[in-house]
Structures are given as structure tokens and as C-alpha cells.
Steps between C-alpha positions, in 0.01 A plus 500: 500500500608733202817615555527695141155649612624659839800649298244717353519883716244674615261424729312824648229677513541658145540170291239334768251774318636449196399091454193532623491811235588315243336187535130631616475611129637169316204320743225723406617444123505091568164523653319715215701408184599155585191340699320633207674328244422159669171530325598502143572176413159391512369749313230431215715340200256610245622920566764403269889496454535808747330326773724206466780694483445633826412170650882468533495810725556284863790316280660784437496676825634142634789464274637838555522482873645169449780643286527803760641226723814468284605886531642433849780737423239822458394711733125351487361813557521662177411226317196509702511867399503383151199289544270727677583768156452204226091441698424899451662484163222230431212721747579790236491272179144340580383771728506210811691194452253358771190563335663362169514166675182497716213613253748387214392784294856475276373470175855577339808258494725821601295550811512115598846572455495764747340301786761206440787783546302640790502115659908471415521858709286349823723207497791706449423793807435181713844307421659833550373558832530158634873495370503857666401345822748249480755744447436668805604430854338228712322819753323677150404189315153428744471889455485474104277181514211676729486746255509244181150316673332823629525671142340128365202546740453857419448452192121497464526865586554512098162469472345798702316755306779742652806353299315346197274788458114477493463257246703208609519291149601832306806446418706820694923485567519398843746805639536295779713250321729801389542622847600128551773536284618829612508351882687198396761730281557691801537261698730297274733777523552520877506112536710420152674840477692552154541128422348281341745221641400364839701617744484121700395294223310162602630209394486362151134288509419147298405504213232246597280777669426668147425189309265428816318828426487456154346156536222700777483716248402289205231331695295836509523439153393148510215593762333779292509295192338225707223730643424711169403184327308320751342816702182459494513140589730592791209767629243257421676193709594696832165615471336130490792394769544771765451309807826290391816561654694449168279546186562147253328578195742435219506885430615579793751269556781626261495832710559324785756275355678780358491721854602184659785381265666886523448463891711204485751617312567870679475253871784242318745774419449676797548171712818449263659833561377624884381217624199419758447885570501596151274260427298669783534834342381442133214314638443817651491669166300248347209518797549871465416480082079403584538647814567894428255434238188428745628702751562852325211716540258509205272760620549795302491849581563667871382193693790313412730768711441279859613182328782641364622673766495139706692351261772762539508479865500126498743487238731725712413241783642173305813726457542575826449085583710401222812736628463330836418165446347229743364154489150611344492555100360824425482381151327208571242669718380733263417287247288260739338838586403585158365126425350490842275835354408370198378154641313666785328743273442212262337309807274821620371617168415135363325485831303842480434475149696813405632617204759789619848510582553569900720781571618360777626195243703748339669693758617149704576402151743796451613493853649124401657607165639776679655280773627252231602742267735695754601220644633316233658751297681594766641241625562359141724827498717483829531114472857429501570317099704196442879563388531577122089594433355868478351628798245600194436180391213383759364842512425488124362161494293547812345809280485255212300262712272756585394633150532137332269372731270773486471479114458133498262480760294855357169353387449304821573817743324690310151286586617423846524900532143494420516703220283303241270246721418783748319236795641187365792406720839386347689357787795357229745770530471554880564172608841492247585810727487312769660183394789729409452651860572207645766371306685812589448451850662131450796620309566791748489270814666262281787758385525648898600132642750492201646787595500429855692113446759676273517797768602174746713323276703812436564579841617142587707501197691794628503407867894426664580147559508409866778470684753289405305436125665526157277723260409258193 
């Protein structure tokens, strides 16, 4: 357990209200700003320099919550303060940072610029908050989380006519994101107070969790590079090869290889520095990157309201599950739920010839990204850490994992979503989902009887001798 953690006061109603306060806001901000930005690395190449400029946007947002880890002597709640200010400094230089990065209309190197400090400010506000978590005690950290994943899956409300105005692609200042940043200053104050110095600061992290990131962070890089120059193939290759498991046309390959290669690496540190269960809970993240992506509703306009409002409740539901624990994965489950949807519609509609997405696809979808997502953030946050590593330190990477893996493995979701091939099935992505799903199951039964030997071994370590015995 973290003792420097529990050292930290308060613990009532008024700082309960004050997380959730606080980190609602830096959710909504990951969800529209930063889900956004997964998209612009494979933007066109030919827009020129501005485009590519911005192509470095997921990068960005990756390095600076890896260097966010290193400030474990802050009070992480104004620097996510600081973060949620630098994106609407960058919504009020381009008019919407978001719409900068999805219709790429930046046709200026200052505005590029803008969107790249919008990115550092997402990954910034979401350091800040995790390391605010952290900071607080053990009761108000699953508090903080729920409201961290519910503001993620609320964020398609950014796109009703009632917040973007009645032409979604004008570009309009989201007020929204401003009332964001006045709820997290407020709240700031009541959890932080006057200092900027945590009050229980968490314990000095490794080094090797940033250079981790940074190495995530360059394969976004790597992976838009990759799929602006050999696009079209890509498209034209899962096209040709949908009824395969795992595409193996040479242009899809280095995707894969590079997805695969960062999986690798994020599951060998974690195995290095947590062991069996962290290895459990980055795999999380990484099944999580695809899997928010086809699971996040895509219907625009009021009709997306039921399927968000699941997600919220289910999302509230892994919470509660992770808090209390059990021998079922919650994590695990939702993402067989979510591949389960996507192979089942697959079946159905190659069956009845159809060429529209089933609504009841999407909401079981969200209902298993909701599951996983509370789940595992949660219990990524009240898992007790190693001696001498950063509470921080698997939260960030398990929120590394997620975005890496939902850069690197973009153009694939995106035609398993069935957003370009409407009634030509992609099974590709869905059955990853599940491979992950079950490999999280393994590790979690795996990481239970772990627990459970060293449980034994402990107690007969620390029995009395018998009667008559000398202690060794």
C-alpha cells in the first residue's frame, strides 16, 4: 500500500466533490482534444510542411505526460490546471484546436504550432490529474478515476449541434472547454489549496517510465510516416483481404510490426517493474487503444445520447467492481464483450447481405469499453506499487498503452468500424480485442494464484515455532 499517499488529509464529502470536479473536465478534454489528435499522423503528406508538422501532435501529447511523471513533488492538480489553460490558449489561436487536426485546415506554420501546444496541454491536464490522484488518499483515488473515464466517454457530446453550434465544421470556441478550466481551477484550489508543493508527495518514480513513453511516443511517429506513404495500398489490401484474421500484404505488415514491437516493449517494462499484474494492466491499455476506438459511438447528433449514457453507467459499474475485487476480471470481460459484438455483427450482416452498422453492435460495444475502461483504470490506481516506483508510473503508461496503440493500429479500426467499406466486414481488429481479452483473463488468474502462494508463504514465514523449536 502507499503509505506517503494515506498521509495525504482530507477525505470528505467536500474534496470527494472536488476530484470528481476536477477530473470530469481533464476527461472530456482527453476525449475531444486528444482522441482527435490520433488522426493526424496519417494525414495527406502532400498539404505541406504544416500538415507534417502536426503529424507530431500524438508525440507531443505523449511526451509531456511522460515528463509529468517526474514532478512527483507538485501538487498534480495545478499542473493539470496548467494544461487544461495551454488547450484553450490553442482553441482561441486556431478558433478549435480539434478541428485544426481533424479537417487539417492549418494552412499556416503558426497555427500547426498551435495544435502541437494544444497536444503538450492534453498531455499535461492528464499527467496532472493522474499525479493528482495519486496524491490523494486511497478512499478518493477510485472517486477521481470514475470521473477521469466518464468525461472520456462523454465526449462525443462535443459534437451536438447544441455545443458546436449549427454548423458543426465552422470553426466556433468551444465555451465548454473554458468552463472546463474554470471547474478544474476551482477545484484545484479546494484539493491543492495555496501550494503548489504536494502536501504527501509520492515517491520519486524511474526514470525508465519516461524513456518508455518517449519510445510509445516515437512510434506514432514511425506509424504515420509508414501509413502516409503507403495509404492507398494499405486501403486497397484490407480491401482485397478482409476475410483474414491478420491482413499480410507487405503494406500492411510494417503497421503491424510497428504496433506489435511497441506492445512488446510497454508489456517488457511493465513485467520488469510490477510484475505479472502489471503486465496484466498495460495489456489492458493496449486492448483498450482499438477497442475505445470501435466502441465509441459514431452516430452523430441526438441519437448518440442512449449510447453514451450506457457507457457512463457501465463505466461507473467497472468502478464499483474494481474497488471490490473478486476472482472475475472486469477488465478482461469487457473487452471479450466488445470483440464478441463486432464478430457477431460481422457474422449477421455478411449473412444478410447488409451494408449498415447495427445499433445494437454499438451499444454492447460501448457497454465492454465501458466495463474495461473503469475497470482497469481503477484498479491500475488503487493497486498497491512496488517499493521505490511512483504510484504514477503504471497509471501513465497504462494511458500510454492506450493512445499508442490506438494510433498505431488507426487505419485498421477505422475499416473494422465500418466507416469506409460500409457492408464489407473487417473482422481484424475484433478478434485482436479478443486475443487481448483473453490474455488478460490468463494474467489475472495467473497474478490471483501469485498472490494467493505469497499470501501462504508469508503467513508460514511468520508463524511461532512449535513447542520446544528454535526459530532459524
Amino acid at each position: 500500500m502507499d503509505g506517503t499517499a494515506e498521509a495525504r488529509p482530507g477525505s470528505g464529502a467536500r474534496h470527494r466533490l472536488a476530484a470528481v470536479v476536477a477530473a470530469l473536465p481533464v476527461g472530456y478534454v482527453l476525449g475531444t482534444r486528444g482522441f482527435s489528435l490520433l488522426y493526424a499522423p496519417y494525414a495527406p503528406a502532400g498539404q505541406g510542411r504544416p500538415v507534417a508538422v502536426v503529424a507530431l501532435a500524438p508525440a507531443v501529447l505523449l511526451l509531456a505526460l511522460g515528463l509529468t511523471v517526474l514532478a512527483s513533488r507538485v501538487a498534480g492538480w495545478w499542473l493539470a490546471t496548467a494544461g487544461v489553460l495551454l488547450v484553450g490558449a490553442a482553441d482561441v489561436a486556431n478558433g478549435d484546436a480539434a478541428d485544426a487536426v481533424t479537417r487539417l485546415p492549418a494552412t499556416a506554420l503558426s497555427e500547426a504550432l498551435a495544435v502541437l501546444a494544444g497536444a503538450a496541454g492534453v498531455g499535461l491536464a492528464v499527467g496532472g490529474t493522474l499525479l493528482g490522484l495519486v496524491q490523494l488518499t486511497r478512499p478518493l483515488r477510485h472517486v477521481g478515476t470514475a470521473a477521469l473515464a466518464v468525461g472520456v466517454a462523454l465526449a462525443p457530446l462535443g459534437a451536438l449541434p447544441v455545443i458546436r453550434g449549427p454548423d458543426p465544421s465552422a470553426p466556433v470556441l468551444d465555451w465548454w472547454l473554458w468552463l472546463a478550466v474554470l471547474a478544474v481551477l476551482g477545484a484545484t484550489v479546494v484539493l491543492a489549496g495555496g501550494s503548489f508543493l504536494a502536501e504527501a508527495p509520492a515517491r520519486h518514480p524511474r526514470i525508465g517510465a519516461v524513456l518508455v513513453i518517449g519510445v510509445a511516443a516515437g512510434s506514432t511517429v514511425l506509424a504515420g510516416a509508414l501509413g502516409r506513404s503507403m495509404m492507398d495500398d494499405v486501403v486497397a489490401d484490407l480491401a482485397e483481404n478482409l476475410r483474414r484474421p491478420l491482413p499480410g500484404s507487405p503494406s500492411t505488415l510494417p503497421l503491424l510490426a510497428v504496433a506489435l514491437l511497441t506492445a512488446l516493449l510497454l508489456l517488457g517494462y511493465a513485467a520488469r517493474t510490477w510484475g505479472v499484474d502489471g503486465v496484466r494492466q498495460v495489456a489492458v491499455g493496449l486492448g483498450l487503444g482499438p477497442a475505445t476506438l470501435l466502441a465509441f459511438p459514431y452516430v452523430v447528433g441526438p441519437s448518440a445520447v442512449p449510447f453514451l449514457v450506457l457507457s457512463v453507467l457501465v463505466i461507473l459499474v467497472g468502478t464499483w467492481w474494481a474497488r471490490r475485487g473478486g476472482t472475475v476480471a472486469g477488465d478482461a470481460v469487457g473487452l471479450l464483450v466488445v470483440a464478441a459484438a463486432g464478430v457477431v455483427a460481422d457474422a449477421v450482416n455478411a449473412f444478410r447481405g447488409l451494408d449498415v452498422v447495427n445499433p445494437a453492435q454499438v451499444g454492447v460495444a460501448a457497454v465492454g469499453a465501458g466495463l474495461s475502461f473503469g475497470y482497469g483504470l481503477t484498479r491500475s490506481a488503487l493497486r498497491p506499487e512496488p517499493p521505490g516506483e511512483s504510484p504514477v508510473g503504471l497509471l501513465a503508461v497504462w494511458v500510454a498503452a492506450l493512445l499508442t496503440n490506438a494510433t498505431t493500429l488507426l487505419p485498421f479500426a477505422y475499416l473494422a468500424a465500418g466507416t469506409a467499406y460500409r457492408g464489407v466486414p473487417v473482422p481484424t481488429m475484433f478478434v485482436l480485442v479478443g486475443v487481448v481479452g483473453v490474455l488478460v483473463a490468463v494474467l489475472a488468474e495467473l497474478s490471483r494464484r501469485l498472490a494467493v502462494t505469497g499470501a501462504a508463504t508469508g503467513a508460514v514465514a511468520d508463524a511461532p515455532p512449535a513447542s520446544g523449536q528454535l526459530p532459524d
